[in-house]
C-alpha positions in Angstrom: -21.4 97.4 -104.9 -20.5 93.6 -103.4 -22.4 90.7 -105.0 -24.4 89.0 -102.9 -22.6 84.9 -102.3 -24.3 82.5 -104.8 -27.4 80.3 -103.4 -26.2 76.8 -102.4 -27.4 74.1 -104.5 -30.8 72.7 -104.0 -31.4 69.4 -102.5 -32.3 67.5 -105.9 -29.1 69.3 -107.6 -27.0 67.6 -104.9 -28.8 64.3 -105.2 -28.2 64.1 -108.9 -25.0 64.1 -108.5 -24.6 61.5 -106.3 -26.8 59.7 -108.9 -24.3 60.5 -111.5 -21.7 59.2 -109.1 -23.2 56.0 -108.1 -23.7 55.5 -112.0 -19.9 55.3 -112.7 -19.0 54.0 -109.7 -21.6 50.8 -110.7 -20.2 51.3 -114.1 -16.7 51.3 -113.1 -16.8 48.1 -111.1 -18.4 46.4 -114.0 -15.5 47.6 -116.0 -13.1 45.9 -113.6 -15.1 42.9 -113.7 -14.3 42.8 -117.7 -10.4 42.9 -116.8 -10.8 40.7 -114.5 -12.7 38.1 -117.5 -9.6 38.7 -119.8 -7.1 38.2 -116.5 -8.6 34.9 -116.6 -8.6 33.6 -119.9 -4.6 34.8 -119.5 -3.8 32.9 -116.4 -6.1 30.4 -116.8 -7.0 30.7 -112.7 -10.2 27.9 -113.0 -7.6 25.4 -113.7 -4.8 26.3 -111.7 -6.7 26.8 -108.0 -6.3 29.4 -105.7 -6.5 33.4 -106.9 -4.6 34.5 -104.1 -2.9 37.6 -103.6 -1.8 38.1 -100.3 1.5 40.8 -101.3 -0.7 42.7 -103.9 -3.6 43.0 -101.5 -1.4 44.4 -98.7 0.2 46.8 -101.1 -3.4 47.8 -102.4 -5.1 48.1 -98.7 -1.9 50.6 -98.0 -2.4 52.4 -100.9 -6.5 52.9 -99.8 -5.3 54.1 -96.5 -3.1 56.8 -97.6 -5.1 58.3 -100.1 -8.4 58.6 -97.7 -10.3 61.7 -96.7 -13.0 63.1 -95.8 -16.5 61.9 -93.4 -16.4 58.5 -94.5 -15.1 56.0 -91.8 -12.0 54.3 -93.0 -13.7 51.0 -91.7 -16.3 50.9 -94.1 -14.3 52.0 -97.2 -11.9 48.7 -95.8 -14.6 46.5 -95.7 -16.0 47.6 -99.4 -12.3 46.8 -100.7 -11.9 43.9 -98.9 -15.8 42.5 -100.8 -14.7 43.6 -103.8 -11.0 42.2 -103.6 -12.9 39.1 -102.5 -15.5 39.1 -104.6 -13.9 39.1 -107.7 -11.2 36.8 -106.4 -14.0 34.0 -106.4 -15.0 34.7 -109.8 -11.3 33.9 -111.0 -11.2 30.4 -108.9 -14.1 30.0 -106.6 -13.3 29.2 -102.8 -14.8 28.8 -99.6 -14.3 29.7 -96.4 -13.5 27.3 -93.5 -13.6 28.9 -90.4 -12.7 28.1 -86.2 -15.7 28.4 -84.5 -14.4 27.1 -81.2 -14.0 30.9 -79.9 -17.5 31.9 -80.9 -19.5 31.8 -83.8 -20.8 35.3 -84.3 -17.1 37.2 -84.1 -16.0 34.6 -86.5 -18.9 35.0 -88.7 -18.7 38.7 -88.8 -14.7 38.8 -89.5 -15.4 36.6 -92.4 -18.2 39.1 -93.7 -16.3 42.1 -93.4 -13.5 40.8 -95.3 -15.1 37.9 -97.4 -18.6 39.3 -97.6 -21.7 37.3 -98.6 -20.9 35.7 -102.2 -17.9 33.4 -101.3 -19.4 30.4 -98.9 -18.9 29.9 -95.2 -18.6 26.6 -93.7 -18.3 26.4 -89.9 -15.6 23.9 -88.1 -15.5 23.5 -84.0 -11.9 23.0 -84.2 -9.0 24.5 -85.7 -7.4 21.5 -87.1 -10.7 21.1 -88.6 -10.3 23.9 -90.8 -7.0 23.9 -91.6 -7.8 19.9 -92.7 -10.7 21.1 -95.1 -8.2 23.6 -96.3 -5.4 21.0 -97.0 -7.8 18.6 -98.7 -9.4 21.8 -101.1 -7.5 23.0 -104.5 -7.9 27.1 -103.5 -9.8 27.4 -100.1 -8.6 29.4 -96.9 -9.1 28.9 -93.4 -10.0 31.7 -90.5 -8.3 30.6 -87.2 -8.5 32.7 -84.5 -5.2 33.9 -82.9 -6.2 33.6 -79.5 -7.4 30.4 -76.7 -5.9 28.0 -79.1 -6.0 24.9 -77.2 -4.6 22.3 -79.9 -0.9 23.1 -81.8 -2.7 23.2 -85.3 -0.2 25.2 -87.3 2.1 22.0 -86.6 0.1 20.6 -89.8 1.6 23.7 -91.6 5.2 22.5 -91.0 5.1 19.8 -93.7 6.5 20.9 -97.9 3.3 21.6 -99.7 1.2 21.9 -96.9 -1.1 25.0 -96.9 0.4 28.2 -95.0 -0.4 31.2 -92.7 -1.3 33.9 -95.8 -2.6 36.8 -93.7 -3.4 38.5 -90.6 -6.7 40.1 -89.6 -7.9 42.8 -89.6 -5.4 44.2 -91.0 -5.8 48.0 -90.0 -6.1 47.7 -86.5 -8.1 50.1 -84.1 -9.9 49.8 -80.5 -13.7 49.8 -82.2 -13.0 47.9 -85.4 -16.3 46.3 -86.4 -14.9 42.5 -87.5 -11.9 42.8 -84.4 -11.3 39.1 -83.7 -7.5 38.6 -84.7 -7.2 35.9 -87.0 -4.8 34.1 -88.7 -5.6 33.2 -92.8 -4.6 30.0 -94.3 -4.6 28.7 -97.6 -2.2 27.3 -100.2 -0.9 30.1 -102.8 2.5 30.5 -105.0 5.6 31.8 -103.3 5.7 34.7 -105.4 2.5 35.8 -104.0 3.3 35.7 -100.8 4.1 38.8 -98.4 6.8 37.8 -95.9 7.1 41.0 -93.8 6.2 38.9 -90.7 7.3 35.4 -90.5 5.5 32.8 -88.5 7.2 30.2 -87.3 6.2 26.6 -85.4 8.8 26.0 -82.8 8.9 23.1 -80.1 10.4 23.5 -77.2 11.3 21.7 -73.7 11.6 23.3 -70.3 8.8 25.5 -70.6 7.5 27.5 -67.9 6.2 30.9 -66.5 9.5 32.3 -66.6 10.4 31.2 -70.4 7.1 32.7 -71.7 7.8 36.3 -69.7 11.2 36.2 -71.5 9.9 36.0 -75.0 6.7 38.2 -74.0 8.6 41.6 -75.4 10.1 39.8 -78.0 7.5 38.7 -80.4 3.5 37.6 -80.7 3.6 33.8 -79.6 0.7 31.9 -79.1 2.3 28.7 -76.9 0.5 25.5 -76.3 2.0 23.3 -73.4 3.0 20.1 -74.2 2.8 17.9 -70.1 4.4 15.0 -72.1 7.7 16.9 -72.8 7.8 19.2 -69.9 7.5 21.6 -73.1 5.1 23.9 -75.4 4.6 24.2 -79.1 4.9 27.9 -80.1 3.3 29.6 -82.8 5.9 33.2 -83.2 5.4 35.6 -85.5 8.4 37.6 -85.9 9.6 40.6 -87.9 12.9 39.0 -90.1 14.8 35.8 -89.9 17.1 37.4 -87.3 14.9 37.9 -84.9 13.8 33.8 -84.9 17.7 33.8 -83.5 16.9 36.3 -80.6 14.0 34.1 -80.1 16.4 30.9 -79.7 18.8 33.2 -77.7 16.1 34.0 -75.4 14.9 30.5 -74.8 18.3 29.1 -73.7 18.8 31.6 -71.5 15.9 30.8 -70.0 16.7 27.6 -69.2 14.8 25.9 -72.0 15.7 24.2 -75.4 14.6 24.6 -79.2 13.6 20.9 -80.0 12.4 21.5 -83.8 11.6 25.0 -85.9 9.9 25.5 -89.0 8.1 28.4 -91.4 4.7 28.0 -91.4 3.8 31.1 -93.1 4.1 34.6 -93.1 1.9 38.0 -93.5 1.8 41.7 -94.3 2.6 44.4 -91.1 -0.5 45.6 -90.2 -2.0 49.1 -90.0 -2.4 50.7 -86.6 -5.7 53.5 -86.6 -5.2 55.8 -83.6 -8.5 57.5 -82.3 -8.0 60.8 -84.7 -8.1 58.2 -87.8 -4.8 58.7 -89.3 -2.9 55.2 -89.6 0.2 54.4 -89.5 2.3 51.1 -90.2 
């Protein structure tokens, strides 16, 4: 004679067991909070500045990715990584974050939400150079600069040893309904050896700029290109994949008919993660 197929849990079973769960979650984070006191008195981070990151928090938002199942959206399990990461980053060397409004202030306001969230201050600038000025004149702060419609060269204040740097793209897993979309670039002033350089950004100058010299460098990299009228030229902002690509870049340019005035690293980021519609990422 077959058994008959146990009776599902009842309603309060299941609920006290998310209970239990949200208990050692809470209690977990408050045990990370404790590391984070004695990572402190270790580094000494309040004395130092900036808290920053950027390689370990790439390697630890690729980690997240890979490892993720189930109903929950990838988007919000981001954004509660990116708080946290955030969160207790400003607990080791408190910041603020200066950010472009000159695009529009609600996309800008809800990138820095998603990936700052509410604890760490946001102070609004109508100008890019604006922010990256409040940056250079802070000990640990970061700037949010959109990527796009720049209108003024501002990463040209980036060029100079020991000014701040490009840090970070966002967001960095990309997909076509990503709640805090607006691409940004992150800039702040942290140690080399924190630093991810899988994508280089570079300022370059050029002269002889025109329609024909932006379609050949189109394919080639992301460039964001503001023309300069009183040098027939542009300044460039190119983020590129290595070194030897900045000299397919130059390559490209003279064969174009223009000329490389001036080049300089002005930063560098992590490759971000592309999310196709069935929600499996990829690099």
């Amino acid at each position: 004679m077959s058994k008959s197929p146990p009776a599902p849990p009842s309603l309060e079973v299941l609920r006290q067991e998310i209970d239990s769960i949200d208990e050692q979650v809470h209690r977990l984070l408050m045990a990370r909070g404790d590391i984070i006191d004695r990572l402190i008195q270790v580094k000494q981070t309040q004395e130092v500045g900036s808290a920053f990151r950027p390689a370990r928090e790439a390697a630890m938002m690729r980690r997240l990715v890979e490892r993720h199942r189930g109903i929950l959206p990838i988007d919000t399990i981001e954004s509660i990584w990116r708080v946290i990461i955030s969160t207790f980053t400003y607990v080791q060397a408190p910041f603020s974050v200066h950010a472009d409004v000159s695009v529009g202030e609600s996309a800008m306001r809800d990138s820095a939400r998603f990936h700052f969230g509410f604890v760490v201050p946001y102070v609004s600038h109508f100008s890019a150079p604006a922010a990256v000025e409040a940056v250079a004149r802070s000990k640990g702060d970061l700037a949010l600069v959109p990527v796009t419609s720049s209108r003024t060269p501002w990463w040209i204040a980036l060029e100079a040893e020991g000014a701040p740097k490009i840090i970070a793209r966002l967001p960095f897993l990309e997909r076509a309904d990503h709640p805090a979309a607006l691409p940004v670039f992150v800039v702040s002033r942290v140690a080399d050896s924190a630093m991810v350089t899988e994508v280089e950004t570079w300022s370059v100058r050029v002269s002889g700029w025109n329609a024909e010299t932006a379609r050949a460098l189109s394919p080639l990299a992301e460039i964001v290109a503001v023309p300069d009228t009183a040098f027939d030229g542009a300044a460039l902002l190119v983020s590129v994949s290595s070194a030897s690509s900045l000299e397919k870049i130059r390559t490209a340019l003279i064969e174009a008919g223009a000329s490389v005035r001036s080049s300089a690293l002005v930063g560098s980021h992590a490759t971000r993660y592309t999310v196709p519609p069935n929600g499996a990422a990829r690099p």
